[in-house]
BALOBA-1460 file (C-alpha; in Angstrom, 3 decimals):
// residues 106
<rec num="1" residu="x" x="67.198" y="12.721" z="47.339"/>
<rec num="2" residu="x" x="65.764" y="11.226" z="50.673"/>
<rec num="3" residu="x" x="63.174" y="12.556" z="52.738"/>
<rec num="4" residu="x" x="64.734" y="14.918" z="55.193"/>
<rec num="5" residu="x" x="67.903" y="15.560" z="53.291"/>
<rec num="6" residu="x" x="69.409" y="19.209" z="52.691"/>
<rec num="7" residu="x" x="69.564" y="20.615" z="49.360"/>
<rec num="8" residu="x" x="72.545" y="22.041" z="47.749"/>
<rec num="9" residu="x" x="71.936" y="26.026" z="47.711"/>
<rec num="10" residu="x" x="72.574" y="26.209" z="44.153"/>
<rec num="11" residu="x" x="69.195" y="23.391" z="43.671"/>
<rec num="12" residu="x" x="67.177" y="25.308" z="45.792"/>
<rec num="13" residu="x" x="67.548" y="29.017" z="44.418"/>
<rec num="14" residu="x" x="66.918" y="27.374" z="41.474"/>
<rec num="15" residu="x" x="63.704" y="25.672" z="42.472"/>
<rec num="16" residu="x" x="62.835" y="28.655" z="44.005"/>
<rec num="17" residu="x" x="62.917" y="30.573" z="40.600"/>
<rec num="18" residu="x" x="61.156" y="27.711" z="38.886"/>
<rec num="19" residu="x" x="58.475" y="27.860" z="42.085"/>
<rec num="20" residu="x" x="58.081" y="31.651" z="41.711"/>
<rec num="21" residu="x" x="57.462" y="31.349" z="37.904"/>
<rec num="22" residu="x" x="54.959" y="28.667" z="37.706"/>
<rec num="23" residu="x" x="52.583" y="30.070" z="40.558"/>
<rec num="24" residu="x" x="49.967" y="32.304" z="39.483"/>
<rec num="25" residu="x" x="49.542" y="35.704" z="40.916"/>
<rec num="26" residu="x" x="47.068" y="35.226" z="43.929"/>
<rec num="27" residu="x" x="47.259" y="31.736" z="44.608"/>
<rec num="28" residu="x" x="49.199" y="31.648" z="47.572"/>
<rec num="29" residu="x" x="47.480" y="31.269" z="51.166"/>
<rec num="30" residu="x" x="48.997" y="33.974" z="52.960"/>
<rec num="31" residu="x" x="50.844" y="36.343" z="50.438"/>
<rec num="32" residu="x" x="48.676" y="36.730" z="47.476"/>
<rec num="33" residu="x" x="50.397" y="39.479" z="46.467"/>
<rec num="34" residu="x" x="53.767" y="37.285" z="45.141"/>
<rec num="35" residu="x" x="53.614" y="35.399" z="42.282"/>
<rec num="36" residu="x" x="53.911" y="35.244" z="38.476"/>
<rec num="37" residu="x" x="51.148" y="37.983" z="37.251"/>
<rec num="38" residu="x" x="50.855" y="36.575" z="33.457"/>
<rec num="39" residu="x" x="49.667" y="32.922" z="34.459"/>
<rec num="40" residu="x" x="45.695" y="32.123" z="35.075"/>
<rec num="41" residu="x" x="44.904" y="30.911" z="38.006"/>
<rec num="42" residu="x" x="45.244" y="27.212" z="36.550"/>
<rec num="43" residu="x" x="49.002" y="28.223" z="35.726"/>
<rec num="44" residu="x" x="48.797" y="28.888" z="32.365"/>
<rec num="45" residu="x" x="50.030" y="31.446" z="30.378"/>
<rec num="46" residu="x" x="47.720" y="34.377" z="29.799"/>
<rec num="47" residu="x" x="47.011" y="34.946" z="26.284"/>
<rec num="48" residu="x" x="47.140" y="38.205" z="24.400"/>
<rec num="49" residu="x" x="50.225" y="39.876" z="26.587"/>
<rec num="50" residu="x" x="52.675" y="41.104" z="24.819"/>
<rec num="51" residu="x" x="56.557" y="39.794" z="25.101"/>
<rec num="52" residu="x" x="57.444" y="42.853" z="27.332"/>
<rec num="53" residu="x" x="55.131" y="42.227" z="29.848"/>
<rec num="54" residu="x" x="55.731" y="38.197" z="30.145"/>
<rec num="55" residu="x" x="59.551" y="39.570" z="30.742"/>
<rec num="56" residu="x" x="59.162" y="42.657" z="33.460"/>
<rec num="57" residu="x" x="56.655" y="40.055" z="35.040"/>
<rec num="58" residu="x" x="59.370" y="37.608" z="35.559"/>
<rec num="59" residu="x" x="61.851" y="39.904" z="36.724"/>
<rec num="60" residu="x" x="59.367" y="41.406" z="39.129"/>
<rec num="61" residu="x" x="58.719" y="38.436" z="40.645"/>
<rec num="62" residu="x" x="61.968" y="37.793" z="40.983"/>
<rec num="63" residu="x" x="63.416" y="40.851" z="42.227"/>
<rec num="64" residu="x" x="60.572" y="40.364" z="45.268"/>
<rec num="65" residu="x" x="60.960" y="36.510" z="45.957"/>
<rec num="66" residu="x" x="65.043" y="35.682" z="45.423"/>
<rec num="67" residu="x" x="67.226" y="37.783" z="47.409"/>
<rec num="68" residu="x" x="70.287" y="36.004" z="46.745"/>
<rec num="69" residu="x" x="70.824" y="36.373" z="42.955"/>
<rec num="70" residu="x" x="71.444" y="38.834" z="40.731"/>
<rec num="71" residu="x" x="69.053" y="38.528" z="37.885"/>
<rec num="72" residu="x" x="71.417" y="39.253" z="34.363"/>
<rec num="73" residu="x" x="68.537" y="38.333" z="31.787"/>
<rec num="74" residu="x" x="65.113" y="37.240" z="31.188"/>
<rec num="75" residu="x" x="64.235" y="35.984" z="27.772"/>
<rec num="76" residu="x" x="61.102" y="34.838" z="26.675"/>
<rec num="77" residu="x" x="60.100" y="32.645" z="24.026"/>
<rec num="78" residu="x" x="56.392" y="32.754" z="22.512"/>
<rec num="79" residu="x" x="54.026" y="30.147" z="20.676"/>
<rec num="80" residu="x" x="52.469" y="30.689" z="17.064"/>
<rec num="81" residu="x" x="49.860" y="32.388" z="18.911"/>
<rec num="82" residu="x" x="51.865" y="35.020" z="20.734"/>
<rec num="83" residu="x" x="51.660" y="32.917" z="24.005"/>
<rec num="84" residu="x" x="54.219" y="32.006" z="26.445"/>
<rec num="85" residu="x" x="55.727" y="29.048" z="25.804"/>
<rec num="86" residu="x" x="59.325" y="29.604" z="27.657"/>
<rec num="87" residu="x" x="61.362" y="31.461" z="29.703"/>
<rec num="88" residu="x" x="65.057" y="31.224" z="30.265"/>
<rec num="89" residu="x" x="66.327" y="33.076" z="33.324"/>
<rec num="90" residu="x" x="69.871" y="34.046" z="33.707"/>
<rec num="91" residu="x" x="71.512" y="34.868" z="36.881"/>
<rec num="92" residu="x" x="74.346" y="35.206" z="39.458"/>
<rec num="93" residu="x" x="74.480" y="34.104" z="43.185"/>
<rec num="94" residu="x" x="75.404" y="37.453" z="45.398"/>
<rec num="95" residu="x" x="77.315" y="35.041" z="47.596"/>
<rec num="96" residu="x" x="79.973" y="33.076" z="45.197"/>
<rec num="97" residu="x" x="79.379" y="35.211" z="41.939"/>
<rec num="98" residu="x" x="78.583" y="31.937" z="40.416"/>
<rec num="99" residu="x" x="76.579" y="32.332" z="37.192"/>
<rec num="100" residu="x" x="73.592" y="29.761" z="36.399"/>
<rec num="101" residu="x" x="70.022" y="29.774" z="34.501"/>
<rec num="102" residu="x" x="66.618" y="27.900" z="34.567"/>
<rec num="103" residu="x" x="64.558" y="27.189" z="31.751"/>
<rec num="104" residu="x" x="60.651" y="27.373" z="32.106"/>
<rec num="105" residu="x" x="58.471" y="25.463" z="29.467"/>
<rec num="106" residu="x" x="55.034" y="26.313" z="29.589"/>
């Protein structure tokens, strides 16, 4: 897309969940209080949390950042080691009822 161009809304709620999900907790200039809480500050996944936390992480985020979705589902996919390695987020946009996802690798 060129410089300077508009988005589609659909593309940018949906790079606005992937944004939300991939910055750490505290990283942000002036709101350090939004972000993903189970990242480090380098953006990867913490280790040693357990599946429920990676999930009501996510949707916390989410329910703070994206105003114009309803979130359905949060699923969450770990490594061998019991580390994040995924996260598939299903949702609906409030203003078409339009159903969509984004998948995370981490």
């Amino acid at each position: 897309m060129a410089p300077g161009r508009l988005i589609p809304k659909a593309e940018a709620i949906r790079r606005s969940i992937e944004t939300a999900l991939r910055t750490p907790k505290g990283t942000r200039l002036f709101r350090p209080d939004l972000g993903y809480a189970a990242l480090e500050r380098d953006g990867k996944p913490k280790k040693g949390l357990t599946r429920e936390f990676y999930k009501s992480s996510a949707r916390d985020v989410l329910l703070t950042l994206e105003a114009e979705i309803d979130l359905q589902d949060v699923q969450v996919e770990m490594d061998a080691q019991g580390t994040l390695s995924r996260l598939s987020v299903q949702y609906r946009r409030k203003a078409h009822g339009q159903s969509d996802s984004v998948v995370i690798q981490y």
